[in-house]
N, CA, C and O atoms as CSV, one atom per row, in Angstrom:
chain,resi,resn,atom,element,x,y,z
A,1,UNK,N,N,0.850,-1.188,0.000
A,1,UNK,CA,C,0.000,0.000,0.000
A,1,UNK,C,C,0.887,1.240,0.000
A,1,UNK,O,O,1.796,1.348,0.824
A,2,UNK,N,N,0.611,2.271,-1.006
A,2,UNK,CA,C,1.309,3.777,-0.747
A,2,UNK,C,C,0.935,4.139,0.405
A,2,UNK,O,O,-0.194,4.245,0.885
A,3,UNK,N,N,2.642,4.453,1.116
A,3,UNK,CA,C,2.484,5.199,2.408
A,3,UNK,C,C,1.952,6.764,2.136
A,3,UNK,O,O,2.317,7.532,3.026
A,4,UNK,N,N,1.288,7.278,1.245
A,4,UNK,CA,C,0.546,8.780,1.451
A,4,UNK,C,C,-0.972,8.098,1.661
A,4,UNK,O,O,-1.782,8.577,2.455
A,5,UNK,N,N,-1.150,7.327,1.128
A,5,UNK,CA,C,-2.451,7.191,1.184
A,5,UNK,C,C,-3.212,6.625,2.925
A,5,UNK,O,O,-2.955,5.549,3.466
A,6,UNK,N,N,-4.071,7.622,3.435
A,6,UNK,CA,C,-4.895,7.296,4.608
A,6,UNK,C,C,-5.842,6.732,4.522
A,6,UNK,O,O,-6.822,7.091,3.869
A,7,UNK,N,N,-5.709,5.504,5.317
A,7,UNK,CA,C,-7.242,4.761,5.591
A,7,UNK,C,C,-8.289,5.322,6.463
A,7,UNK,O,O,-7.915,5.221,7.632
A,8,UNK,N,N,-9.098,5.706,6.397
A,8,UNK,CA,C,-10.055,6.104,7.720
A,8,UNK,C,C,-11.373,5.636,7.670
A,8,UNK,O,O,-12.143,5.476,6.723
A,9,UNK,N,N,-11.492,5.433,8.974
A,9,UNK,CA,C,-12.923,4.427,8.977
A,9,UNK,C,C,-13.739,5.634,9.734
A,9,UNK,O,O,-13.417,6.260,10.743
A,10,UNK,N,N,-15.094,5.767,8.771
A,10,UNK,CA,C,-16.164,6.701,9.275
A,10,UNK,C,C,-16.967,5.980,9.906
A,10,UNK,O,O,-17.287,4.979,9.266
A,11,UNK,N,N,-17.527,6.087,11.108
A,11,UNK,CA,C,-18.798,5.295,11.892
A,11,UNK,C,C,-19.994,6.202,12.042
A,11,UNK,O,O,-19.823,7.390,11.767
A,12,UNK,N,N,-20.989,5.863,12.377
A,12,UNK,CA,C,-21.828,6.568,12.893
A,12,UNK,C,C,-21.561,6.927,14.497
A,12,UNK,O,O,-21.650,8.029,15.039
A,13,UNK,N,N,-21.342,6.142,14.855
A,13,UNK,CA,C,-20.542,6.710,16.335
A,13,UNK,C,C,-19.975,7.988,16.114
A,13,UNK,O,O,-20.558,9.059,16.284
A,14,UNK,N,N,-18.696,7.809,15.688
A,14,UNK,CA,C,-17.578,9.735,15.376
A,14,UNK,C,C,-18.146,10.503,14.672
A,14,UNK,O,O,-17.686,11.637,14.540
A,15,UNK,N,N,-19.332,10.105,14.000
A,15,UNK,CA,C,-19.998,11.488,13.667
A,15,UNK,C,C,-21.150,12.127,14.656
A,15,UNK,O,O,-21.606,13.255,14.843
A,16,UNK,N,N,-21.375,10.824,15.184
A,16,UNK,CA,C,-22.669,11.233,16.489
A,16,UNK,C,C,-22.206,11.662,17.644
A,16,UNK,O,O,-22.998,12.104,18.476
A,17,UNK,N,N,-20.398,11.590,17.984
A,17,UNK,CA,C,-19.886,12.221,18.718
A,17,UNK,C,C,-19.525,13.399,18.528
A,17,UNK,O,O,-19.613,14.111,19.528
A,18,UNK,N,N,-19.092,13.945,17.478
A,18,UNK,CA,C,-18.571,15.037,16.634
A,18,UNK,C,C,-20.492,16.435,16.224
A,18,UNK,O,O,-20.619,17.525,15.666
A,19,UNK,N,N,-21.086,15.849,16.640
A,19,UNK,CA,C,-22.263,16.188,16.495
A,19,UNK,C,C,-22.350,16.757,18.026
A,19,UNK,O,O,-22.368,17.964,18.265
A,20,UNK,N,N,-22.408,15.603,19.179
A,20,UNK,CA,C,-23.203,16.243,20.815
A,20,UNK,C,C,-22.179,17.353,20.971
A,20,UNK,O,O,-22.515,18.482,21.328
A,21,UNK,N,N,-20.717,16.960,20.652
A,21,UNK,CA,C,-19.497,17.772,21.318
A,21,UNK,C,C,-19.352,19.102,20.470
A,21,UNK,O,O,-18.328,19.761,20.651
A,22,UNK,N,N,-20.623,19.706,19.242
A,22,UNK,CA,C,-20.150,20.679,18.259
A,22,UNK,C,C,-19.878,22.100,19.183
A,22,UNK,O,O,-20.851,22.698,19.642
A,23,UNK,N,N,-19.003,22.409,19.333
A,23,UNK,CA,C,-19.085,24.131,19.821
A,23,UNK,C,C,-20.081,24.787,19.531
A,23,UNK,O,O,-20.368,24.861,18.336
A,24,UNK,N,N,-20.744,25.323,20.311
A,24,UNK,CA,C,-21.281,26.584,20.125
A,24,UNK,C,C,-23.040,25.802,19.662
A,24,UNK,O,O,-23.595,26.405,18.743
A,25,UNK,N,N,-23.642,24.871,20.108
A,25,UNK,CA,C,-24.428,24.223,19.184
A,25,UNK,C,C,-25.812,24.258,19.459
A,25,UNK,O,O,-26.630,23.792,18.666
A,26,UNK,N,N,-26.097,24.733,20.436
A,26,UNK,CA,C,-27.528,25.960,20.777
A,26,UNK,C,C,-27.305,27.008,19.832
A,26,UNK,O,O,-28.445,27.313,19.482
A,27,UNK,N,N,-26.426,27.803,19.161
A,27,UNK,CA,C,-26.309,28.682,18.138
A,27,UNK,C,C,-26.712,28.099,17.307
A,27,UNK,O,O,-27.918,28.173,17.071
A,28,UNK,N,N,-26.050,27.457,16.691
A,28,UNK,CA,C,-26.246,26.265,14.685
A,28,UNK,C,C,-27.464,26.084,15.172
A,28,UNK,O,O,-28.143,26.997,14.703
A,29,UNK,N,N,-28.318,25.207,16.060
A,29,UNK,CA,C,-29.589,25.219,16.030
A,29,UNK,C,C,-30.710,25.916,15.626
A,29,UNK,O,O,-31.698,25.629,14.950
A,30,UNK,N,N,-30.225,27.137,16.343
A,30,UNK,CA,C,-31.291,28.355,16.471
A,30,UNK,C,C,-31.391,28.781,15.106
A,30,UNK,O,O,-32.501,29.179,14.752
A,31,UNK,N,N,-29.911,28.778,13.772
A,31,UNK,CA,C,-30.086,29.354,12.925
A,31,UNK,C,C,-31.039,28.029,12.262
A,31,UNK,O,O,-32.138,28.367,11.822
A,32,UNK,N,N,-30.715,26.715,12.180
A,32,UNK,CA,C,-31.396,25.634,11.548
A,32,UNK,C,C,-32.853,26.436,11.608
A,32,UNK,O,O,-33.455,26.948,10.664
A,33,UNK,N,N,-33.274,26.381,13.167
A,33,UNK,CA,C,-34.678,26.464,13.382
A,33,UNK,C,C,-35.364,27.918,12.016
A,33,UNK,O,O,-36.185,27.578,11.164
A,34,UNK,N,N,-35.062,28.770,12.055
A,34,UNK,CA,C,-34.579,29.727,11.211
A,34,UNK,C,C,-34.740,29.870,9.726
A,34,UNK,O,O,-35.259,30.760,9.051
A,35,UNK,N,N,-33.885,28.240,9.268
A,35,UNK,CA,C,-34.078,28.226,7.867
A,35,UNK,C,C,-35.387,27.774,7.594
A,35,UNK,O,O,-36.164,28.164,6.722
A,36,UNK,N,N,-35.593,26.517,8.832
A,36,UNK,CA,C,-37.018,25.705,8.996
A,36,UNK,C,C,-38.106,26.668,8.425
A,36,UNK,O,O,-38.870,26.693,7.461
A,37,UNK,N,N,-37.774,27.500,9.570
A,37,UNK,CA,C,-39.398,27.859,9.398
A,37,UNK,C,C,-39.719,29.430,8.669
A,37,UNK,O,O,-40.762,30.084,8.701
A,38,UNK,N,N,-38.017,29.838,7.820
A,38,UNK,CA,C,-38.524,31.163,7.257
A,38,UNK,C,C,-37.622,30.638,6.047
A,38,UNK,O,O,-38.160,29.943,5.185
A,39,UNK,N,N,-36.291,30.947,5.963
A,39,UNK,CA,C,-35.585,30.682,4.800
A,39,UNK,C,C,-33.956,31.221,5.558
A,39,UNK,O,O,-33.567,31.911,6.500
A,40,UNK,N,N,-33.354,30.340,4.372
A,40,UNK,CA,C,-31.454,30.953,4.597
A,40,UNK,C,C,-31.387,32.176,4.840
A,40,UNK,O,O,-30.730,32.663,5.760
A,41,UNK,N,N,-32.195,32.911,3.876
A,41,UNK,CA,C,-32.181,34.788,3.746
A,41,UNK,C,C,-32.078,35.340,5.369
A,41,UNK,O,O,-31.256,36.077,5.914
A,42,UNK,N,N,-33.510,34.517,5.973
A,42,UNK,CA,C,-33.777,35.133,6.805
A,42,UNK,C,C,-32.782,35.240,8.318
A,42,UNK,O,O,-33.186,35.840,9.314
A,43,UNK,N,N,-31.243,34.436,8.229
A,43,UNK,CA,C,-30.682,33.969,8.939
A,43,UNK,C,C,-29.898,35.589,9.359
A,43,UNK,O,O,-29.304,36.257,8.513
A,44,UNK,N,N,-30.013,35.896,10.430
A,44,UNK,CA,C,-29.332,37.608,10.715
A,44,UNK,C,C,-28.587,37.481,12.198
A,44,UNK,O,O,-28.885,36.574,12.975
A,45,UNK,N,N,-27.737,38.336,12.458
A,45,UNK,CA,C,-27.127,38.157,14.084
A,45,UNK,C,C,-28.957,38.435,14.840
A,45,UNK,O,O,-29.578,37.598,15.495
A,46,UNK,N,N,-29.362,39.631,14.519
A,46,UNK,CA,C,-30.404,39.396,15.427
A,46,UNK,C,C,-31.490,38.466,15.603
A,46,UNK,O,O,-32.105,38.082,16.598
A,47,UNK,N,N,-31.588,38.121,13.975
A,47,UNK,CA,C,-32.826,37.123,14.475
A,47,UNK,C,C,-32.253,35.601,15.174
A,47,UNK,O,O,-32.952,34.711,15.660
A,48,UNK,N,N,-30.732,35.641,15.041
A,48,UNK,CA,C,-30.450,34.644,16.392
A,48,UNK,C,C,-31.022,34.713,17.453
A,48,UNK,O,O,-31.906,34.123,18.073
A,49,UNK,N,N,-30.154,35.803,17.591
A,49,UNK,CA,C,-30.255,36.450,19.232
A,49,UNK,C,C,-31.599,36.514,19.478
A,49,UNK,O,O,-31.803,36.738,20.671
A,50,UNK,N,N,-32.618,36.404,18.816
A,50,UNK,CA,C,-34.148,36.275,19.096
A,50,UNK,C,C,-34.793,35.282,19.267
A,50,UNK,O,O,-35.836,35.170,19.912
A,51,UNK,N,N,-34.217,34.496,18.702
A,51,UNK,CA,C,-34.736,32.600,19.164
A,51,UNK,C,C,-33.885,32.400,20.546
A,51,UNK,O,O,-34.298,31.995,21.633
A,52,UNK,N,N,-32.455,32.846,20.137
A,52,UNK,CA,C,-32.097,32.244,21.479
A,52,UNK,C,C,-31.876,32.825,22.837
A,52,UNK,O,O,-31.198,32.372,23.759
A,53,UNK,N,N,-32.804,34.261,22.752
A,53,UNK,CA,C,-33.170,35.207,23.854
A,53,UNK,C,C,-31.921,35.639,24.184
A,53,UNK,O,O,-31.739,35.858,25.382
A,54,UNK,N,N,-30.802,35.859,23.258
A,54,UNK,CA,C,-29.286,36.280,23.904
A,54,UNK,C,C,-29.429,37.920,23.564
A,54,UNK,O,O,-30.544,38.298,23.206
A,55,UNK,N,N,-28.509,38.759,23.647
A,55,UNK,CA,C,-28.244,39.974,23.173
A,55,UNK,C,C,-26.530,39.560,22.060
A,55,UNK,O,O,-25.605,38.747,22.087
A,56,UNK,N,N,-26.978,40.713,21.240
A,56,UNK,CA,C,-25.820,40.437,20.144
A,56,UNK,C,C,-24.032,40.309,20.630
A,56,UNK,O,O,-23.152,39.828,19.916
A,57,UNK,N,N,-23.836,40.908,22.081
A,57,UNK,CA,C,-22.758,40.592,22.548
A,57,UNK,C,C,-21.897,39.283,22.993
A,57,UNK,O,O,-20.693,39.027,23.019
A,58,UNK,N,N,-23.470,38.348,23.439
A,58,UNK,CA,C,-23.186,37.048,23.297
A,58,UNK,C,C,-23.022,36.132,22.156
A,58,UNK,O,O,-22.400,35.079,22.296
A,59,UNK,N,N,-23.698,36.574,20.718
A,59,UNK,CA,C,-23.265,35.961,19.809
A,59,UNK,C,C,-22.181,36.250,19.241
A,59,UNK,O,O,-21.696,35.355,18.548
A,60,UNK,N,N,-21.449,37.552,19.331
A,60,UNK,CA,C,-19.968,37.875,19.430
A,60,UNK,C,C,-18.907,37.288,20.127
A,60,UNK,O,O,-17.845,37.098,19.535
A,61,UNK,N,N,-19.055,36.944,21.413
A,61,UNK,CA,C,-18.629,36.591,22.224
A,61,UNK,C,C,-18.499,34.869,21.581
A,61,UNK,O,O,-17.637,34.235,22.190
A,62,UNK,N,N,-19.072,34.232,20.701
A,62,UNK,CA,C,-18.806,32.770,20.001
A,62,UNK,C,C,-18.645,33.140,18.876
A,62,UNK,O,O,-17.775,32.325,18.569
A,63,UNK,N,N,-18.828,33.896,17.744
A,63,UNK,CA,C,-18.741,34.375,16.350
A,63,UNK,C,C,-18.149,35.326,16.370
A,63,UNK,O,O,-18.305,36.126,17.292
A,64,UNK,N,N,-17.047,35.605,15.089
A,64,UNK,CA,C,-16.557,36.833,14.431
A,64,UNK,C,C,-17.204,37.479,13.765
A,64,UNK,O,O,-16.854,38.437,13.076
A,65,UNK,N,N,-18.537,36.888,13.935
A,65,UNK,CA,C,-19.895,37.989,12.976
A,65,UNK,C,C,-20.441,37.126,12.227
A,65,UNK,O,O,-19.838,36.057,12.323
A,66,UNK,N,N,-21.477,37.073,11.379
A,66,UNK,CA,C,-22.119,36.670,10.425
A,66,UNK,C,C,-20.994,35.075,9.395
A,66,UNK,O,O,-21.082,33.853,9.278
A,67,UNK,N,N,-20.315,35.906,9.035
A,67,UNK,CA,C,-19.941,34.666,7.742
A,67,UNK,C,C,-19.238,33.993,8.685
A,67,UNK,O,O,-19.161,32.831,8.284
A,68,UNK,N,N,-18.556,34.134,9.970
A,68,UNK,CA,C,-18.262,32.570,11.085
A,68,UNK,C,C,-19.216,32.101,11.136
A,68,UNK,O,O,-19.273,30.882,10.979
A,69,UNK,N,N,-20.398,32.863,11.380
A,69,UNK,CA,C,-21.299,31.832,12.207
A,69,UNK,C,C,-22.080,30.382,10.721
A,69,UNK,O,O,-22.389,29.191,10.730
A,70,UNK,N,N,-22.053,31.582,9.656
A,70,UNK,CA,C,-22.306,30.679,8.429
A,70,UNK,C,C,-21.509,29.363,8.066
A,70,UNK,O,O,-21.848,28.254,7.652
A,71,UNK,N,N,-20.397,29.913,8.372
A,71,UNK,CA,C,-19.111,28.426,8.078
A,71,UNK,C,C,-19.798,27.700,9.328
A,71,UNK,O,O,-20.539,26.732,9.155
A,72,UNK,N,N,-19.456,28.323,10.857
A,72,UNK,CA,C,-19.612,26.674,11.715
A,72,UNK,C,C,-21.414,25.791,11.231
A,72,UNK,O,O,-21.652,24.583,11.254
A,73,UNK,N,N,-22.107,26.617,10.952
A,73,UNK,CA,C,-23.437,26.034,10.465
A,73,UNK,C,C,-23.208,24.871,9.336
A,73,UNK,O,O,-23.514,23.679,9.311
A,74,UNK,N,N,-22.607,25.646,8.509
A,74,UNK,CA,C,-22.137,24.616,7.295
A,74,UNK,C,C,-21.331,23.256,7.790
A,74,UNK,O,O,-21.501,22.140,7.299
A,75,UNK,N,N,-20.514,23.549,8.753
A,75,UNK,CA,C,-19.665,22.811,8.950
A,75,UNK,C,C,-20.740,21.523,10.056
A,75,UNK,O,O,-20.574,20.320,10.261
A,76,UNK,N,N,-21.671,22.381,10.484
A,76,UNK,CA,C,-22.299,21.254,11.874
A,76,UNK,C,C,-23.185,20.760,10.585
A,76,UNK,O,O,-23.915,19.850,10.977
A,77,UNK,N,N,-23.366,20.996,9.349
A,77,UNK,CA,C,-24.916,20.371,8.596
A,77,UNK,C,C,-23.667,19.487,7.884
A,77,UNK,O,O,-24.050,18.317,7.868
A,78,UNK,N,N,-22.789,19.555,7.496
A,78,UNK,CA,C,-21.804,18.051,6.952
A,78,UNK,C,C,-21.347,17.068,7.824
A,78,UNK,O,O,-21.184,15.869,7.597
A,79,UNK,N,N,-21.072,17.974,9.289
A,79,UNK,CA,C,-21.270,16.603,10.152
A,79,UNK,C,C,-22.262,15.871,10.847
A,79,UNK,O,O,-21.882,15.042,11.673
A,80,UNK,N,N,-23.767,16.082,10.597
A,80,UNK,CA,C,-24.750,15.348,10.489
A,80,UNK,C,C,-24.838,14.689,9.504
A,80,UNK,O,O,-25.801,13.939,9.348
Protein backbone atom coordinates (compact mmCIF):
# COMPACT_ATOMS: atom_id res chain seq x y z
CA UNK A 1 0.00 0.00 0.00
CA UNK A 2 1.31 3.78 -0.75
CA UNK A 3 2.48 5.20 2.41
CA UNK A 4 0.55 8.78 1.45
CA UNK A 5 -2.45 7.19 1.18
CA UNK A 6 -4.89 7.30 4.61
CA UNK A 7 -7.24 4.76 5.59
CA UNK A 8 -10.06 6.10 7.72
CA UNK A 9 -12.92 4.43 8.98
CA UNK A 10 -16.16 6.70 9.27
CA UNK A 11 -18.80 5.29 11.89
CA UNK A 12 -21.83 6.57 12.89
CA UNK A 13 -20.54 6.71 16.33
CA UNK A 14 -17.58 9.74 15.38
CA UNK A 15 -20.00 11.49 13.67
CA UNK A 16 -22.67 11.23 16.49
CA UNK A 17 -19.89 12.22 18.72
CA UNK A 18 -18.57 15.04 16.63
CA UNK A 19 -22.26 16.19 16.50
CA UNK A 20 -23.20 16.24 20.81
CA UNK A 21 -19.50 17.77 21.32
CA UNK A 22 -20.15 20.68 18.26
CA UNK A 23 -19.09 24.13 19.82
CA UNK A 24 -21.28 26.58 20.13
CA UNK A 25 -24.43 24.22 19.18
CA UNK A 26 -27.53 25.96 20.78
CA UNK A 27 -26.31 28.68 18.14
CA UNK A 28 -26.25 26.26 14.68
CA UNK A 29 -29.59 25.22 16.03
CA UNK A 30 -31.29 28.36 16.47
CA UNK A 31 -30.09 29.35 12.93
CA UNK A 32 -31.40 25.63 11.55
CA UNK A 33 -34.68 26.46 13.38
CA UNK A 34 -34.58 29.73 11.21
CA UNK A 35 -34.08 28.23 7.87
CA UNK A 36 -37.02 25.71 9.00
CA UNK A 37 -39.40 27.86 9.40
CA UNK A 38 -38.52 31.16 7.26
CA UNK A 39 -35.58 30.68 4.80
CA UNK A 40 -31.45 30.95 4.60
CA UNK A 41 -32.18 34.79 3.75
CA UNK A 42 -33.78 35.13 6.81
CA UNK A 43 -30.68 33.97 8.94
CA UNK A 44 -29.33 37.61 10.72
CA UNK A 45 -27.13 38.16 14.08
CA UNK A 46 -30.40 39.40 15.43
CA UNK A 47 -32.83 37.12 14.48
CA UNK A 48 -30.45 34.64 16.39
CA UNK A 49 -30.25 36.45 19.23
CA UNK A 50 -34.15 36.28 19.10
CA UNK A 51 -34.74 32.60 19.16
CA UNK A 52 -32.10 32.24 21.48
CA UNK A 53 -33.17 35.21 23.85
CA UNK A 54 -29.29 36.28 23.90
CA UNK A 55 -28.24 39.97 23.17
CA UNK A 56 -25.82 40.44 20.14
CA UNK A 57 -22.76 40.59 22.55
CA UNK A 58 -23.19 37.05 23.30
CA UNK A 59 -23.27 35.96 19.81
CA UNK A 60 -19.97 37.87 19.43
CA UNK A 61 -18.63 36.59 22.22
CA UNK A 62 -18.81 32.77 20.00
CA UNK A 63 -18.74 34.37 16.35
CA UNK A 64 -16.56 36.83 14.43
CA UNK A 65 -19.89 37.99 12.98
CA UNK A 66 -22.12 36.67 10.42
CA UNK A 67 -19.94 34.67 7.74
CA UNK A 68 -18.26 32.57 11.09
CA UNK A 69 -21.30 31.83 12.21
CA UNK A 70 -22.31 30.68 8.43
CA UNK A 71 -19.11 28.43 8.08
CA UNK A 72 -19.61 26.67 11.71
CA UNK A 73 -23.44 26.03 10.47
CA UNK A 74 -22.14 24.62 7.29
CA UNK A 75 -19.67 22.81 8.95
CA UNK A 76 -22.30 21.25 11.87
CA UNK A 77 -24.92 20.37 8.60
CA UNK A 78 -21.80 18.05 6.95
CA UNK A 79 -21.27 16.60 10.15
CA UNK A 80 -24.75 15.35 10.49
Amino acid sequence: MDENIVTVDFTARDTQDNIINFPHKEWIEAGIKIMREKSAESISIDAICEVMNKQEKDFLLCFNGLESYIYSLLDYWYEK
